[in-house]
C-alpha positions as CSV (number, residue, x, y, z in Angstrom):
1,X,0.0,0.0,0.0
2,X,1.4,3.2,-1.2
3,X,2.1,6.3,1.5
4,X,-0.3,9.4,0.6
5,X,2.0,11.9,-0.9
6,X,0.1,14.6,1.2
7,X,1.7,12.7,4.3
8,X,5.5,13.0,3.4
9,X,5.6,16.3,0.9
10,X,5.6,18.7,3.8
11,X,6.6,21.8,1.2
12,X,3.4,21.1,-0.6
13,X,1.3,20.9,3.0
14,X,3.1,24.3,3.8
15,X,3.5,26.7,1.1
16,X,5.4,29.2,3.9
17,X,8.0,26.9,4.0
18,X,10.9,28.9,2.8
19,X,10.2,31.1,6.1
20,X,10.6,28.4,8.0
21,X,13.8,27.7,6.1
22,X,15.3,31.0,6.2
23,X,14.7,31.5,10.1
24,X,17.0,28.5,10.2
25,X,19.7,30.0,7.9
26,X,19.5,33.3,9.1
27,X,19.4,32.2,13.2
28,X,22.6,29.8,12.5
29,X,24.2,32.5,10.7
30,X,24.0,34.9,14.1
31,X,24.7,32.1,16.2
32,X,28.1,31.3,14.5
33,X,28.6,34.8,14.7
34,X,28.2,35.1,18.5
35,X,29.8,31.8,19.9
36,X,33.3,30.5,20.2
37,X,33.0,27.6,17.3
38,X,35.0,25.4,15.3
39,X,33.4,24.1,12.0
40,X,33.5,21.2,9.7
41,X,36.1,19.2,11.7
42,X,36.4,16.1,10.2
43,X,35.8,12.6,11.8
44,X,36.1,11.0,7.9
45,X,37.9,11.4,4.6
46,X,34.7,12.5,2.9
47,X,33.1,15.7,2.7
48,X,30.4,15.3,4.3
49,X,31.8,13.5,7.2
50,X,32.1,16.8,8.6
51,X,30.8,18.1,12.6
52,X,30.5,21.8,13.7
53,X,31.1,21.8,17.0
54,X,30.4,25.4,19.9
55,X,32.4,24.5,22.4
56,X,31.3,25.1,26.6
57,X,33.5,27.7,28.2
58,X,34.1,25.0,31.1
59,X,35.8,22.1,31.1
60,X,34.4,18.3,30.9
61,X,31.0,19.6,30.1
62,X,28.4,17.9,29.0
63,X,28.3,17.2,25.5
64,X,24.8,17.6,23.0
65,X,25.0,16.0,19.4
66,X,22.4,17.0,17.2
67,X,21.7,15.0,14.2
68,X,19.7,17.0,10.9
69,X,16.9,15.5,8.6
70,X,16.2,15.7,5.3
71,X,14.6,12.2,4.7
72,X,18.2,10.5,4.6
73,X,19.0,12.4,1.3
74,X,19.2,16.4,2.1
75,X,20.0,19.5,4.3
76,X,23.1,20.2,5.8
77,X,24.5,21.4,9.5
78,X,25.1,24.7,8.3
79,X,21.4,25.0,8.8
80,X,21.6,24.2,12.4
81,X,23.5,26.1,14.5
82,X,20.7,27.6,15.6
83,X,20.3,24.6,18.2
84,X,23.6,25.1,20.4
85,X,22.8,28.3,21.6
86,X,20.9,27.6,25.1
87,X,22.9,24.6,25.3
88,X,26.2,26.9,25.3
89,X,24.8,29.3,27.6
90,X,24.1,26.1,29.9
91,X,27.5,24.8,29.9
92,X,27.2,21.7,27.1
93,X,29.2,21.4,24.5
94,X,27.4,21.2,21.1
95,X,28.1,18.8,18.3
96,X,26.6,19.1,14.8
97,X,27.0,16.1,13.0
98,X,26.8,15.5,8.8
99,X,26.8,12.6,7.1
100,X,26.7,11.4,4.0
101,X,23.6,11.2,1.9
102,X,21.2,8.8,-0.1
103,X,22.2,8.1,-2.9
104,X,25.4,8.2,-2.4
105,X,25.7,5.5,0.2
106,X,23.5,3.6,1.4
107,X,21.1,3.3,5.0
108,X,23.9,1.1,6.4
109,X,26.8,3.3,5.2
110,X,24.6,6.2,6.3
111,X,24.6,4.8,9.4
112,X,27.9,4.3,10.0
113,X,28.9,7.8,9.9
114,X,26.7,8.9,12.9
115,X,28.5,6.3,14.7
116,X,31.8,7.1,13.3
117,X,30.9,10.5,14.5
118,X,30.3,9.9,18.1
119,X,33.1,7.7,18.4
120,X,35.0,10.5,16.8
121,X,33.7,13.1,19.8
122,X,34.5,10.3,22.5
123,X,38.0,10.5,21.4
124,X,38.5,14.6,20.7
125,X,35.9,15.8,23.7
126,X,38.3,17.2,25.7
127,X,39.9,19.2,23.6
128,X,36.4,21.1,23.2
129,X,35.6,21.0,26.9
130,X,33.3,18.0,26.5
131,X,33.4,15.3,29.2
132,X,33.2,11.6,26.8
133,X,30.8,10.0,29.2
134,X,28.3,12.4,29.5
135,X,26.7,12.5,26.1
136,X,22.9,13.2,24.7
137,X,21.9,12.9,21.7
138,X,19.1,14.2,19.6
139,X,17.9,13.9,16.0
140,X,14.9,16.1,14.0
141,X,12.7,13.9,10.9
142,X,15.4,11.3,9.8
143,X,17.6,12.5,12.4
144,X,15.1,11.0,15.0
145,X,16.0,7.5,13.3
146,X,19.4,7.9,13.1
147,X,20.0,9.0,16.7
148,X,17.9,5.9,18.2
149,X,19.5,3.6,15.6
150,X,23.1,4.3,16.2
151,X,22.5,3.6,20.2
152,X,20.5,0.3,19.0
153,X,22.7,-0.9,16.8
154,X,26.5,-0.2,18.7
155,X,26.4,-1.8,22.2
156,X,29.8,-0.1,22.4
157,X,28.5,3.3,22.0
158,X,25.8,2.8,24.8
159,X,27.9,3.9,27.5
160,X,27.9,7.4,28.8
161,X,24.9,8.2,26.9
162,X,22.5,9.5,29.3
163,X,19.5,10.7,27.3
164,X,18.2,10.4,23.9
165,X,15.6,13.1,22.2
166,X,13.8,12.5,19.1
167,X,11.8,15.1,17.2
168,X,9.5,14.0,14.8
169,X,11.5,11.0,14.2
170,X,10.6,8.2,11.7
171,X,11.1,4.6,13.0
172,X,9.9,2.7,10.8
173,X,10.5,2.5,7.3
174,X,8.2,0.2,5.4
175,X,5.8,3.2,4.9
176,X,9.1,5.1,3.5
177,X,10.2,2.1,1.3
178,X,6.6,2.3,0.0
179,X,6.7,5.9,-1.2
180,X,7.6,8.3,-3.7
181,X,10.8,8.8,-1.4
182,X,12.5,5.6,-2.2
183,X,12.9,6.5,-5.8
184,X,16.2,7.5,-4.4
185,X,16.5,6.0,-1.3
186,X,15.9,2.4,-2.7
187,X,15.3,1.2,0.7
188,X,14.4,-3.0,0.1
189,X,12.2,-5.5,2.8
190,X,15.8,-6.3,3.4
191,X,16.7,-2.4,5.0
192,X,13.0,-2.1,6.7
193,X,13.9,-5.4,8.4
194,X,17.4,-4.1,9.5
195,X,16.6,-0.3,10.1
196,X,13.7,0.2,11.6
197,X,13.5,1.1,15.3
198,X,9.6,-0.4,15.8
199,X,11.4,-3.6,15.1
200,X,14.0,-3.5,17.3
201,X,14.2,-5.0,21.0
202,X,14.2,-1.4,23.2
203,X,14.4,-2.9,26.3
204,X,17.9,-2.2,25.7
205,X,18.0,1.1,26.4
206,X,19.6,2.3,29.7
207,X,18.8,6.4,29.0
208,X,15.6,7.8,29.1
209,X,14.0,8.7,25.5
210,X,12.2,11.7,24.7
211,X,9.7,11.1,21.3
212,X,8.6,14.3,20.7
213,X,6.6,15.5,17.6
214,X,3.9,18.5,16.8
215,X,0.5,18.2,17.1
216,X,0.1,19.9,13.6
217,X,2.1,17.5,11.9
218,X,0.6,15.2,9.5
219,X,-0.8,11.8,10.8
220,X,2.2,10.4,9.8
221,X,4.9,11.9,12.1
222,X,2.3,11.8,14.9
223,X,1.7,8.0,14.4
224,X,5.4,7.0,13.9
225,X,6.1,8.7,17.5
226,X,2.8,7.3,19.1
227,X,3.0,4.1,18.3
228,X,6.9,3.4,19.3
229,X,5.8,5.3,22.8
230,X,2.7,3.0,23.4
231,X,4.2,-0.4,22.0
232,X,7.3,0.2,24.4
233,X,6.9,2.7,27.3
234,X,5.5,-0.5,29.5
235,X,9.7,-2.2,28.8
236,X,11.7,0.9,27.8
237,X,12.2,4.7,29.6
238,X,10.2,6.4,26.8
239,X,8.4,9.2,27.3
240,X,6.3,11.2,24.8
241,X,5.7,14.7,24.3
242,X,3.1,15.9,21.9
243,X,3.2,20.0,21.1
244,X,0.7,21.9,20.6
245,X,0.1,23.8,17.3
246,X,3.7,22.8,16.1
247,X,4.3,21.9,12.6
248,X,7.3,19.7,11.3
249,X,9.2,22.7,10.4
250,X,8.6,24.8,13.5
251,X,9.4,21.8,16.1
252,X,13.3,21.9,15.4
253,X,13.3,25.7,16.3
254,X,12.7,24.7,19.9
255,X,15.7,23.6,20.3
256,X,17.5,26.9,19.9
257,X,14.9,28.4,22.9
258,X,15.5,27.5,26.1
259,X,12.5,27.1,27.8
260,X,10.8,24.5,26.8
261,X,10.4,21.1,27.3
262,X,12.7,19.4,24.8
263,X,15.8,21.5,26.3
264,X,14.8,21.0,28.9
265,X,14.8,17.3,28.8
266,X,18.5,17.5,27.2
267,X,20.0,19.9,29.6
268,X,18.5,17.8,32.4
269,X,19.7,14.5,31.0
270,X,23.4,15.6,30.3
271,X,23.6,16.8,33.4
272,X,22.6,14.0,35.0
């Protein structure tokens, strides 16, 4: 059964959306301009195996790693640093991860970079005042999935993570795979099976899990958040947040505000 168009082609649901967009650009633009940074430090060979990283002013901070959307295939971290500032201001250091895109590599390769990545800010976190074992990360769209599936899928990386927030995250992909989108993602019955979260076993988490979403988003992104809460919260610390009047687009911006309950939950949850 195919996925409605109208439920994934967010630009045609909201013809504003180049506002949305440009508050991003123009937001990370002053925020680069007003705190200490260091940007596109590699933790790969390839381009876009790039981080931008605002450093605390006090040593072994916590650190925040923020992972972009874009449906696996788009956007960039330039369009984020938006999200460190109330972070900085409460002593976390704040990663912004890249990664390489569909089609370029694959999900697994995809994958692989966001792990590469935190292993990467393990072993430099000092050096940007960031204490290694005190670590939450957070995801917007396909950055939801990628943040959840990088803890699910590294036992290794588990450690030291103390809090996981999704934002309108995507966790399973067979309504993906059966969508206009996977023209170019390609995604097979093989990839759902292997990179979905609703599949997984989350009884292995050992951080609490924020899955937070807009309550004006379509019933898509409200379901795919939904249903991992009330098929898990009973084994796994998941809690669910639903905000009111939010769209997809204007959820992310939350995360450069900080009073609310999403950074809230993060500056809570890195500092233990």
């Amino acid at each position: 059964m195919m996925t409605p168009d109208n439920q994934l082609k967010l630009r045609s649901r909201h013809p504003d959306f180049q506002e949305f967009l440009d508050f991003n650009e123009n937001e990370s633009v002053r925020v680069k301009k007003s705190y200490r940074n260091h940007l596109d430090r590699h933790y790969g060979k390839a381009a876009l195996q790039t981080m931008d990283i605002f450093p605390s002013n006090v040593s072994d901070s916590p650190i925040h790693v923020f992972i972009h959307g874009g449906y696996w295939r788009a956007l960039d971290k330039k369009s984020y640093s938006f999200v460190a500032e109330p972070f900085v201001k409460s002593n976390i250091t704040v990663c912004i991860v890249n990664y390489r895109l569909i089609p370029t590599v694959d999900m697994e390769t995809l994958l692989s970079d966001i792990t590469s990545a935190i292993n990467w800010i393990r072993k430099e976190a000092v050096r940007y005042n960031g204490d290694p074992n005190a670590m939450v990360l957070s995801g917007h769209s396909a950055g939801g999935h990628l943040a959840l599936m990088a803890y699910l899928m590294n036992e290794g990386l588990r450690t030291g993570i103390r809090g996981i927030c999704s934002l309108s995250g995507i966790f399973d992909l067979d309504p993906i795979r059966n969508s206009y989108l996977n023209e170019v993602l390609n995604l097979s019955e093989k990839d759902v099976d292997a990179f979905s979260v609703s599949n997984k076993d989350l009884s292995v988490l050992q951080c609490p899990v924020l899955l937070s979403v807009g309550a004006a988003e379509t019933d898509f992104f409200i379901e795919q958040s939904r249903s991992l809460y009330t098929q898990n919260n009973s084994k796994a610390p998941l809690e669910y947040y639903e905000y009111e009047q939010l769209n997809h687009y204007q959820i992310v911006h939350k995360l450069g505000q900080e009073d609310n309950p999403l950074t809230q939950f993060i500056i809570k949850k890195a500092n233990g």
